[in-house]
Each structure stands twice: as C-alpha cells, then as structure tokens.
C-alpha positions in Angstrom: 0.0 -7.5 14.0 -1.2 -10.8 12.4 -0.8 -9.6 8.8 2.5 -10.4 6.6 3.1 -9.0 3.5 2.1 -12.2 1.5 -1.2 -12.0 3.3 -2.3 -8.6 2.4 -0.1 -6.7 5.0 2.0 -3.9 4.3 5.4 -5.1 5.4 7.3 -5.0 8.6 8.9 -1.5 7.5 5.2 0.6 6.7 6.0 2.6 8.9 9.8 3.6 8.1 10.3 7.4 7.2 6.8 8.4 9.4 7.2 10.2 12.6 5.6 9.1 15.6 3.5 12.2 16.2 2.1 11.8 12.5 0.8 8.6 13.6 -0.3 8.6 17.1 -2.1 11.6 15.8 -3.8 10.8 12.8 -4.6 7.3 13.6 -7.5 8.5 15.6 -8.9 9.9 12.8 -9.4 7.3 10.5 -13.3 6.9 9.6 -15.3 3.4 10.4 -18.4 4.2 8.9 -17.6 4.2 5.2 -19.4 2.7 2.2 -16.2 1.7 0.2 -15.6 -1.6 0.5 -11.9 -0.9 -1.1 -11.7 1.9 2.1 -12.5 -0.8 4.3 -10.6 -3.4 3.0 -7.1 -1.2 3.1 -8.0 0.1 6.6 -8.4 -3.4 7.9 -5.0 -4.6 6.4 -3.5 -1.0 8.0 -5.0 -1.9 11.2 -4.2 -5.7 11.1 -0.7 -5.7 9.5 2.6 -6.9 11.1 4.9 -3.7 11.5 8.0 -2.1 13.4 6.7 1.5 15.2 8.3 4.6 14.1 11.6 5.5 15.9 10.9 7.0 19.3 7.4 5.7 19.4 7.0 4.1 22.7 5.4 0.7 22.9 3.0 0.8 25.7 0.4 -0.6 24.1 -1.5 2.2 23.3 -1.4 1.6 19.5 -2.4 -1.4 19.6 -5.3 -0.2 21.6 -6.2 2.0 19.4 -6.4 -0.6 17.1 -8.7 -2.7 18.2 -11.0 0.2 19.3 -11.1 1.1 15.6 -11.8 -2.7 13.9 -14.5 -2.6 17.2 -16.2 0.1 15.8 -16.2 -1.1 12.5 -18.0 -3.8 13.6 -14.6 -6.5 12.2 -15.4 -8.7 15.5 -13.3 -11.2 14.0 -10.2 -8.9 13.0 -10.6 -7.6 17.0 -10.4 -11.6 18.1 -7.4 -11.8 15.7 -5.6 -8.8 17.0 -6.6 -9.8 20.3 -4.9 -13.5 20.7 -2.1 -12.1 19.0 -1.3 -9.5 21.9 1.2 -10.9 24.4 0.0 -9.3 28.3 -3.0 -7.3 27.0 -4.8 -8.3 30.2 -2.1 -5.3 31.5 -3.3 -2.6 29.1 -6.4 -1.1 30.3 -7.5 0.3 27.4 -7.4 -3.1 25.9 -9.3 -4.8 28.1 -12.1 -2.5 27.9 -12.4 -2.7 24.2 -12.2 -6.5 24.6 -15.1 -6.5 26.4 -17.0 -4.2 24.1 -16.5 -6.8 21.3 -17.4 -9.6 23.4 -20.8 -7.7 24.4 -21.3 -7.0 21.0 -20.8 -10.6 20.1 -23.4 -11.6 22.5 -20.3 -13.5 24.5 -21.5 -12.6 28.1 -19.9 -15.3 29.5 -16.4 -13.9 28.6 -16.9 -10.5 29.0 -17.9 -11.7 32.4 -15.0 -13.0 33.1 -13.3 -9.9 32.3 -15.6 -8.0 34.5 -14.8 -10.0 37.1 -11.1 -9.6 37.1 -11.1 -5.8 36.2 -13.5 -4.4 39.2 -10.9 -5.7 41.5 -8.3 -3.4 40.0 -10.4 -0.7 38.6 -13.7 0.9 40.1 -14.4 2.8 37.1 -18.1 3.2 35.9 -18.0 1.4 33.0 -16.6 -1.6 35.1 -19.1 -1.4 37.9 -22.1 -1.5 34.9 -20.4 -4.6 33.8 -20.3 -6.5 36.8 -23.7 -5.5 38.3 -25.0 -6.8 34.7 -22.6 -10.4 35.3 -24.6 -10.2 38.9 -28.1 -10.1 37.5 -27.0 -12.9 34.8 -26.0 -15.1 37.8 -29.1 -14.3 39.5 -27.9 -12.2 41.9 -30.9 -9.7 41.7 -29.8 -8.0 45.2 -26.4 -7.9 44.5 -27.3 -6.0 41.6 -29.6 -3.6 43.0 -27.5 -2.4 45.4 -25.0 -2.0 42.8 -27.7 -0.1 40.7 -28.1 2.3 43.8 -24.9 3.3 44.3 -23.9 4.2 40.7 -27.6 6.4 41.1 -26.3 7.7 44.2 -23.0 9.1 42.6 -24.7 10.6 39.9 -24.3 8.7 37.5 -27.5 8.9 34.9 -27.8 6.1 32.5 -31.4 5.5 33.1 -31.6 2.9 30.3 -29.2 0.2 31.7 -31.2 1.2 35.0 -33.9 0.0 33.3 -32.6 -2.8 31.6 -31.5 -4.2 35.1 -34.7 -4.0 36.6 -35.6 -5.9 34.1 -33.7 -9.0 34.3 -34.8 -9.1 37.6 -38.2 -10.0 36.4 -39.7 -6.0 36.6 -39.6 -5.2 32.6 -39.7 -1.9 31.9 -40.2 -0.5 28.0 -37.2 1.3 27.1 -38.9 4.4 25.0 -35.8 6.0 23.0 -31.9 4.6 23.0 -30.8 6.2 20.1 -26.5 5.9 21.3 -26.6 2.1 22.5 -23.3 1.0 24.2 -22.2 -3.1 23.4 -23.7 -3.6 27.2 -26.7 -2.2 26.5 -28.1 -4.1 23.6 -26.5 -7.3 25.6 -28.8 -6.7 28.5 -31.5 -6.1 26.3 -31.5 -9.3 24.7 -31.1 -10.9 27.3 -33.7 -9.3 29.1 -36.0 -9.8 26.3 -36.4 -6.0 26.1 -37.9 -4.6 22.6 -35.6 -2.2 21.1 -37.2 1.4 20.5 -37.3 2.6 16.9 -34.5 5.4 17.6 -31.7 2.3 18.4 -30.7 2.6 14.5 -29.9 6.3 14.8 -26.6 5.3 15.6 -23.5 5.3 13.1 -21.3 2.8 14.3 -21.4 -0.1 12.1 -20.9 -2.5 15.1 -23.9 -1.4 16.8 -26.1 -1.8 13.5 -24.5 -5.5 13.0 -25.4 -6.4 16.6 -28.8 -4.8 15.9 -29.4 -6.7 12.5 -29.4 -10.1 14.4 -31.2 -9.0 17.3 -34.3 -10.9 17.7 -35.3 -8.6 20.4 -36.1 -5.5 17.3 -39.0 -5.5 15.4 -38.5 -6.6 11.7 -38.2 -3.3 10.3 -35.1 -1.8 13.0 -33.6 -5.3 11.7 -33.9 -4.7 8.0 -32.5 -0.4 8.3 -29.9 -1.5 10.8 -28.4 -4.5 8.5 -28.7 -2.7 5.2 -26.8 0.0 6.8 -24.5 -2.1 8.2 -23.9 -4.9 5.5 -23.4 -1.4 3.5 -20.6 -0.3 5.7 -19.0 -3.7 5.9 -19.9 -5.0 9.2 -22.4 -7.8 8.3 -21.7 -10.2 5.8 -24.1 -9.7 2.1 -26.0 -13.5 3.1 -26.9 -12.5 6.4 -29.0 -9.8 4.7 -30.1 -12.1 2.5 -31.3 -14.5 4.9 -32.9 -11.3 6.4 -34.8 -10.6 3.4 -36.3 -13.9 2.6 -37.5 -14.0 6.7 -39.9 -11.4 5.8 -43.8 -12.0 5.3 -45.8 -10.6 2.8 -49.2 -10.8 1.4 -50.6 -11.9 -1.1 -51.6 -8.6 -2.7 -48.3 -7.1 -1.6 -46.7 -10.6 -4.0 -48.7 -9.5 -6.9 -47.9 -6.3 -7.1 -44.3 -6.0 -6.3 -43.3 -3.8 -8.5 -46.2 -1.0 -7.9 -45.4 -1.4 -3.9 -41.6 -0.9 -4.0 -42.6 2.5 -6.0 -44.8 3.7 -3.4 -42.9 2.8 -0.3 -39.3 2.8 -1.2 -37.7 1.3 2.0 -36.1 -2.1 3.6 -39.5 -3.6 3.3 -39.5 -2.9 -0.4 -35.9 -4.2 -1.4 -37.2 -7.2 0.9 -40.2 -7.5 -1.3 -38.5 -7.4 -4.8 -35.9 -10.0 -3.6 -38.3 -12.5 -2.7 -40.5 -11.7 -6.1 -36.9 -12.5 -7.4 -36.5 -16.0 -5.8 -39.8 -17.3 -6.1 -40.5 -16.0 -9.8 -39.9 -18.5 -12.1 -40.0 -16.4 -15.8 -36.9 -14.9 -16.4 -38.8 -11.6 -17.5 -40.2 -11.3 -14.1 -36.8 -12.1 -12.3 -35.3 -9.0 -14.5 -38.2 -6.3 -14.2 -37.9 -7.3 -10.5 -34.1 -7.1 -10.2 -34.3 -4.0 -12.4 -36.6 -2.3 -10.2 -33.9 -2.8 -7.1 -30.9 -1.8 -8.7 -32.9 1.6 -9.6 -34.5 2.7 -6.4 -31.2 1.5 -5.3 -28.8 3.9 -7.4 -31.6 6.5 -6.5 -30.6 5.9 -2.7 -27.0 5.3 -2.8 -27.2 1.6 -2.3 -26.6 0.5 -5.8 -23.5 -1.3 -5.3 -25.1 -2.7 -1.7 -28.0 -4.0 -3.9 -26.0 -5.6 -6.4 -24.1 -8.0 -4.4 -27.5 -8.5 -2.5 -29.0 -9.7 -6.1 -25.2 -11.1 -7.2 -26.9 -14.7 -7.2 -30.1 -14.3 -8.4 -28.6 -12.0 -12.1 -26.2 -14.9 -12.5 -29.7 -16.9 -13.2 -31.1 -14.5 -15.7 -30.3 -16.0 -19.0 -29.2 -13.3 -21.6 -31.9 -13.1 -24.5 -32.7 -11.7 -27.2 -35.8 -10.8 -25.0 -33.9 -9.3 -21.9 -31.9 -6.9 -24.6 -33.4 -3.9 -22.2 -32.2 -5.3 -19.4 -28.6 -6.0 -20.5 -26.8 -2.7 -19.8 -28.2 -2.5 -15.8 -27.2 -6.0 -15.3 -23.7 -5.7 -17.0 -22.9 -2.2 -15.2 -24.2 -5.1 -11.9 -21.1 -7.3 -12.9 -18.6 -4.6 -13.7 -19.2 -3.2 -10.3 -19.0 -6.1 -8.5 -15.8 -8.0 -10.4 -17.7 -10.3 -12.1 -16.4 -9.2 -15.8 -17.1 -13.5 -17.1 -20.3 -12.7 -16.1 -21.1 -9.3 -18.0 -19.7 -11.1 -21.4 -22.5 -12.6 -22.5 -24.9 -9.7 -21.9 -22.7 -7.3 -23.5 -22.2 -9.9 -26.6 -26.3 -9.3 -26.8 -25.8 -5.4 -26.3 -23.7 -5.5 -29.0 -26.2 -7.4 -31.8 -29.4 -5.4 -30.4 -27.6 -2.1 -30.9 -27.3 -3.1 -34.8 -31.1 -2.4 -35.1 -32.1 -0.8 -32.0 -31.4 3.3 -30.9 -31.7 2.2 -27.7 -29.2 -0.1 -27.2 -26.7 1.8 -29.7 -27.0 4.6 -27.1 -26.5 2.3 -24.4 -23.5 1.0 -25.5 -22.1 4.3 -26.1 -23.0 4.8 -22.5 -21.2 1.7 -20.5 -18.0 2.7 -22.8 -16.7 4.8 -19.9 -17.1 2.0 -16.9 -15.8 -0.4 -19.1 -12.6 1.2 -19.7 -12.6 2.1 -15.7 -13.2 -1.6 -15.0 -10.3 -3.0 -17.3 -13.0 -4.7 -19.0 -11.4 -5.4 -22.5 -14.5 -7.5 -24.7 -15.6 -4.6 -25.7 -13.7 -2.6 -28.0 -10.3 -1.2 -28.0 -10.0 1.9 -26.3 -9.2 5.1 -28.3 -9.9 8.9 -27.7 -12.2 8.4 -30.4 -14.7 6.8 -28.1 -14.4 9.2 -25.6 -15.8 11.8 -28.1 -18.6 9.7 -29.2 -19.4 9.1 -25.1 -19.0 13.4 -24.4 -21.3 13.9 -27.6 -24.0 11.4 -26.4 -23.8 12.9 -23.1 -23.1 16.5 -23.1 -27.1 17.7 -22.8 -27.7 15.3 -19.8 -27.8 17.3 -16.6 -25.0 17.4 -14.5 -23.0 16.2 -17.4 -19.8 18.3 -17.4 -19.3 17.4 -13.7 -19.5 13.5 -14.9 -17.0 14.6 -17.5 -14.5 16.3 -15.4 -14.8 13.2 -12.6 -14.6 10.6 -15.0 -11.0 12.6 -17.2 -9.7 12.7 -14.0 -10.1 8.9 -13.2 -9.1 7.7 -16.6 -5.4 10.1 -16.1 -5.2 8.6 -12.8 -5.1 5.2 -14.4 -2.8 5.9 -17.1 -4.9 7.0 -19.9 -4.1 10.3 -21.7 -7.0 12.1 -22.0 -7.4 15.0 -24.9 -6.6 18.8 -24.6 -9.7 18.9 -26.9 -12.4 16.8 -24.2 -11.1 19.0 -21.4 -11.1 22.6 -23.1 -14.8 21.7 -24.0 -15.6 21.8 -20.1 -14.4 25.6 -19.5 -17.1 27.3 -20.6 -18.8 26.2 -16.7 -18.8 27.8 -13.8 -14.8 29.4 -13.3 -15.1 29.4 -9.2 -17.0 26.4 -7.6 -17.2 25.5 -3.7 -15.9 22.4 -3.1 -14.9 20.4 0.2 -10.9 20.0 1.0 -9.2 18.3 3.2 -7.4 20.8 6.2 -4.0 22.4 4.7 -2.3 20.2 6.9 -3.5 17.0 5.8 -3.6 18.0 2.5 0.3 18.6 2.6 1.1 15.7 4.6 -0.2 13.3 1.8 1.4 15.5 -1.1 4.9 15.4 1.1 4.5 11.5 1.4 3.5 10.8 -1.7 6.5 13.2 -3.4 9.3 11.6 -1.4 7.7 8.4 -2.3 8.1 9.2 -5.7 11.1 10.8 -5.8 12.5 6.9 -4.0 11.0 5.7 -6.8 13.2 6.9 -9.5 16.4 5.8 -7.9 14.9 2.0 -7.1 13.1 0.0 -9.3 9.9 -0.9 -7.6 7.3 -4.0 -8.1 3.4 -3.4 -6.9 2.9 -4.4 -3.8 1.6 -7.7 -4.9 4.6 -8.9 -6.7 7.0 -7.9 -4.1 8.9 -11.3 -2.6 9.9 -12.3 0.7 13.4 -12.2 0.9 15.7 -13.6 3.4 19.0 -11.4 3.5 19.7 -8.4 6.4 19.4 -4.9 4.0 19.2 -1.6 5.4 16.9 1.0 4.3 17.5 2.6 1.2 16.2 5.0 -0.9 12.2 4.1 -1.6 12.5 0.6 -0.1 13.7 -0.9 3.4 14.1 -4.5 3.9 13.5 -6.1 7.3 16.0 -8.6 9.0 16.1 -12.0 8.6 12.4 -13.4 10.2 9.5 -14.7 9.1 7.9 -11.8 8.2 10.9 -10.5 6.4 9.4 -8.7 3.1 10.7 -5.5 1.3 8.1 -2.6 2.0 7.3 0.1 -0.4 8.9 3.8 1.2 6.3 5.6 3.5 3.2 2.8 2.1 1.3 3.1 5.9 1.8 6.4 6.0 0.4 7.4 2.9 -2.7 4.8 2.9 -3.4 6.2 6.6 -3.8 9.7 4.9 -5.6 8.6 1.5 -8.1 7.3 3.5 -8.7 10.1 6.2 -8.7 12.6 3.4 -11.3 10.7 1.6 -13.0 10.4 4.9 -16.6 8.3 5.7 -17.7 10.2 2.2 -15.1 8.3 0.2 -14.7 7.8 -3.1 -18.1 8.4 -4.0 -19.0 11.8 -2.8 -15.4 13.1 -2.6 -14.4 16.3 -5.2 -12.0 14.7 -8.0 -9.2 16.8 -7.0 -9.0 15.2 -3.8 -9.7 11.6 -5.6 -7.4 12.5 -8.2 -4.3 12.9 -5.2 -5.3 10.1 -3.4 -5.1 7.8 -6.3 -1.9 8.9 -7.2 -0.4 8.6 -3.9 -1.7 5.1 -3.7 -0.4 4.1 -7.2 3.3 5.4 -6.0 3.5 2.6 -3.6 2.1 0.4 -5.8 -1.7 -0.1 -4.9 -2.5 -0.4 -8.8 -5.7 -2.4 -8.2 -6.9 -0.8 -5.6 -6.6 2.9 -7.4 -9.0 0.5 -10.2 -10.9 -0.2 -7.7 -11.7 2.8 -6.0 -12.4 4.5 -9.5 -14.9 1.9 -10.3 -16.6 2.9 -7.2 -16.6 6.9 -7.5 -18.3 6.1 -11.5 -21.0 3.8 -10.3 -22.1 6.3 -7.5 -21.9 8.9 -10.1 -24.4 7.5 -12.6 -21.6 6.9 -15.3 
C-alpha cells in the first residue's frame, strides 16, 4: 500500500481479527460506480492503505491485483499509478500486468502499454495480449504485420468485430463503427487514434473509467462528451473543472442565450446544464446569475445530480452577493454550501434568511425548512438545537407528500449522530403503512457487519479509543489487545482501530452503488453505527448530509 495512517490510511493492523476468506471474498464485491463521494473516498483509502494480510492469507499478489482492477474501474488512474510503482516484481503477476495495461490504454499512454505488449506476448499468447500487440503493430506502421495478426484471431473464432474494424482503420481503410455500447480501454485507444467517431451507444457503459476516457475524447461528438463526463465527474472519475471546461466549450445561439431559462425547461439534458452555466459566467446582474443558478440546482435535484451540480456552480454562487433582493434565492444557495462544506459561505445568506423571515411567510417557512440539514451538517449559526425545533419542522412538514418517509430517514440520521430524538416525533409516524417492502442486504452480509461492528464495540469498552483522526504514531513494539493492535516499530507504525478494514469493506458493499442516497434507513442506520465504532465520526456526518440532500430535506 502507499497509504499510512497519517495520510488517510487505515493502519498497518486493518486487517487484524478478519479472516482471509472474508476478504478475498468480499473484496470483489465492492461497487465502483457510486455517486457518494464519502463512498468513494473511504474505498480509495481501503484500497490504497498500507496493511499486514490476515493470518493465513497467502501473498501471491492476487490482492493486490484485485486492487488495482478495482481503482481501474473506478476510473482513479492516478491511485492505479500509485499502487503500481509501489509494487515490488509486479511485472511477475499476470493479473497485474494486464490491469496495467488497461489503465495505460485508458490514459491514452500507448507508448507504455506497448511496451507491456511487447514483453507479455512472448510469455503469454492469450487473446487479450495478441489484440494488444497487433494494435502496437498498426501504431508502428506495421499494417501487414497486423493483418495477419487480425486473421488469425478471426480464424480461431474469436469475434470482436469492432477492434477488427478499428484496425482496418488505422491502416488507412476507416470503417464507421455503428454501436460499441461495452468499450474495452484498447478500444477507445484505437479509436482515437484512428480518428474513429464514437457511436452514440459508447456511454451505455457503467464503468466510470470508460466514461472519463470518453469525456475527453475528441473523437465523440459534443453531446456523448457532455452524458459521459457528467456521469463520470458524478461518480468520481473526472475531476469537477474538467466538466467545467466541458461546459464553457459548448456553442450556443443567440436565441438559445436569450432564453436560457425557457430552453433548459424544455430540454432538460447536458446541453441544458451547459447552457445555464455559460448564462451564469457571462451574465453580469446578480439577479440573472441566481435565476440561472437556481434553475440548475432544480432540474438538478429533479435528476439526482443536485450535489454534482453544486460543485459544478461552487464558483460562480460564491459571486452572488447576498441581498436583500436575492432573499428568494437564499435557502437553495445555502442548502448549495451545506452540501458541499462550505458552511463560511452559507453565513451570510442565512444572516439574510433570518431578517426576511421577520416580514415574509416565505422565508419564515423556509427557515423552518433548512433547520433539519443544518443540524445534519454541524452547522451551528443558526440556532441552538432543541426537540423543540424538531416539532416546529414535523408540523410545517407533515401534509407534504412523502413526508413521514422524510421523517423516519431524517430520526434515524439525527440518533445516528448522537441526538435523542422524541418518543413523541416517532409515535406520530405509526399510524403508516405497518409492513413495507424494502431492499436488505443478503443475511450473510447483513450479519457479518453486525458481528464486526459488536466485537468492535464490545473492544471498545475495555480500551479507550480516539477517532481515527486523532490516533498517534507511536514507536513502541505492542501486541494486539482488546479493540486496538499496535504495529512494530517502522515507519508506518500507528495503532489501528479493532476490525476498521473489515467493517468499512462491508458498510460500503451493503450500501452498494445505491449508497447513501437511495439506501432504506435501517440499513443506513447500521452502517453508520458500525463506522462511528471505529471512529469514522466525520465521515458518518458526511454520509448523512448526503442521504438528506438526495431526499429533498
């Protein structure tokens, strides 16, 4: 690994008290496409942190694989080129250099996967190897070479007719791919090489390294660009400026510029969110910057890309001055900063809440409204927190549809983070539905986290434990004790939290791509509290901040 415990690993011992089978099996199963950036951030520091296997677990270099395979798929090329050079041999573990490769094709580094090519089909006739190096061919102009390469992978059956295709075309016969809707890493290299337009189907695919590599494609028309890095800057794989820069690429009209708002209405899409961005940057009234940044973060909460729209916009809502004039505006844009950290930010707007909502309904109402997400968010300017408001929020709220489902999501979040919530608020949700269907994780899965997480916090009573954050290197040889095991004397020595990789690995496969967002609070409710019991306090916050904004609250 490359992660120590004062970087964001999980310590040298994460994996102390976890059987081997647990892990070799479940590890396969955690999900890459997900929407929660707090997800995404914990799997990355799983995946990159520096850590002893479990006893028995053989090292053959088949974790490690696995691995990289997963931060691949992700589309975390730069976590893969971390975990990579950090790998002594891996030119002996097959596996490896495959998904090496991959990332180099998807980085549009030919030259190296190349060279990997070129050392692997001397060792290894497989398929995937022979592809590679009849592509290298065609690159060094080696057009015969590569044919005759193409015609024996046709002859053994093999039927990839696009990187047929793609082939004949770098030999100078282009031939129009018409559907691709499971690219590989090779094929969108030989396609851009080749100069070959991407069909419209390429963005059916779910990996978020494939949408990343198709974002900045200049070989896709502008539309497969925009879909493919919305959905990937969504799912962590492209960075939010990228997108940006995506965004303001796009040309529009002149009618199209004067009627913004009307257009994004009609034809909510990439195009659109393009559109009301660059109304954004060019207007120069902060009115106009509002109503178009307004208009965004609605279609996008309608979508489920609110919090993928807000960091879009971050820069262009730290411009909007708050006024007296704005006073509509204020509780979008401070639920924009809540979500996104910026709580300095949302002061100011809720100050102006605050005065408009001594004359005005509206605001009154919205106050009442951002109580909840406040509270969620640790965001103390407002008021005090007491049962009291939660009354006034339930009373406000209670005739909206869907409300008692808010209700019962949002109790649950607040116990999870240490607030006591009233027999009173709760008893007023039983006159619903007794029975409802609801997804759960496997029996298994769901008893391996509640087994983790109760040994975990049965350590916990007879050692005093520090969050994960305040925990200090130390330099002495300890043996494993109850709830905490301290490494030998090395540079990544660091007491470890009992079980922590364990129970992270299953919080976030039962939360699953889904995650927070979509996910019953029963199951958010356990996953939070086996995170808090190794001392993940912020990201619990974190990851009930996320599951209120997609709800609406």
């Amino acid at each position: 690994g490359v992660l120590n415990i004062q970087e964001g690993g999980f310590g040298i011992g994460m994996w102390k008290g976890t059987s081997q089978q647990l892990l070799s099996t479940m590890i396969k199963r955690l999900p890459v496409n997900i929407k929660s950036k707090t997800m995404r951030d914990l799997m990355r520091r799983l995946l990159l942190s520096s850590a002893v296997l479990p006893e028995g677990m053989a090292d053959d270099g088949s974790h490690i694989a696995r691995r990289v395979s997963l931060l691949s798929r992700m589309g975390d090329i730069a976590s893969v080129n971390q975990l990579l050079d950090a790998t002594p041999g891996r030119s002996r573990i097959k596996q490896l250099v495959r998904y090496e490769a991959e990332a180099r094709f998807l980085a549009n580094d030919n030259a190296r996967a190349c060279s990997l090519a070129a050392q692997q089909i001397s060792i290894e006739s497989s398929s995937y190897w022979q592809k590679a190096f009849i592509f290298c061919q065609a690159l060094a102009g080696e057009h015969d070479k590569a044919a005759l390469g193409v015609a024996l992978l046709q002859e053994s059956g093999d039927v990839d007719e696009p990187f047929f295709s793609l082939i004949e075309s770098l030999a100078g016969n282009p031939i129009k791919i018409e559907s691709l809707p499971d690219p590989t890493p090779m094929h969108l290299s030989i396609a851009r090489v080749a100069k070959s337009q991407l069909p419209n189907d390429v963005v059916a695919s779910g990996r978020p390294g494939i949408l990343r590599t198709i974002a900045v494609s200049p070989n896709a028309s502008v539309e497969i660009r925009l879909e493919a890095a919305e959905r990937a800057e969504i799912a962590g794989a492209l960075d939010v400026d990228t997108l940006r820069q995506l965004y303001t690429s796009v040309s529009f009209s002149d009618q199209d510029l004067a009627n913004p708002l009307s257009k994004a209405e009609a034809e909510s899409g990439p195009l659109s969110r393009a559109l009301l961005y660059r109304t954004s940057l060019i207007q120069t009234v902060p009115t106009a910057q509002a109503e178009a940044a307004a208009k965004a973060l609605s279609l996008g909460r309608e979508g489920g890309r609110f919090i993928s729209i807000v960091r879009v916009f971050l820069p262009v809502l730290k411009r909007i001055p708050p006024t007296a004039e704005l006073a509509w505006f204020a509780p979008e844009i401070i639920r924009a900063f809540l979500t996104c950290g910026e709580s300095a930010s949302a002061t100011p707007w809720f100050s102006l809440l605050r005065a408009s909502a001594q004359h005005n309904q509206e605001s009154a109402d919205a106050l009442v409204a951002l109580l909840p997400l406040t509270r969620l968010a640790g965001y103390s300017h407002s008021v005090e927190w007491s049962p009291e408001h939660l009354t006034k929020w339930w009373n406000q709220s209670s005739k909206d549809s869907g409300s008692s489902d808010r209700a019962a999501l949002l109790y649950n979040l607040l116990e999870a983070l240490g607030d006591e919530i009233p027999r009173e608020a709760w008893d007023a949700l039983l006159d619903g539905p007794q029975l409802v269907t609801i997804a759960m994780p496997n029996s298994a899965l769901w008893h391996s986290l509640n087994e983790a997480t109760n040994a975990t916090n049965l350590a916990n009573k007879t050692e005093l434990k520090l969050p994960l954050s305040n925990i200090q290197k130390t330099n002495s040889d300890v043996q494993a004790t109850d709830g905490v095991f301290q490494a030998p004397n090395d540079n990544l020595s660091s007491v470890t939290p009992f079980r922590i990789g364990e129970i992270v690995l299953l919080a976030l496969i039962t939360l699953g791509e889904a995650g927070p967002g979509q996910s019953e609070p029963i199951v958010l409710r356990r996953v939070m509290d086996s995170l808090k019991a190794v001392g993940l306090e912020e990201e619990v916050r974190s990851l009930a901040l996320e599951a209120a904004v997609e709800a609406g609250l």
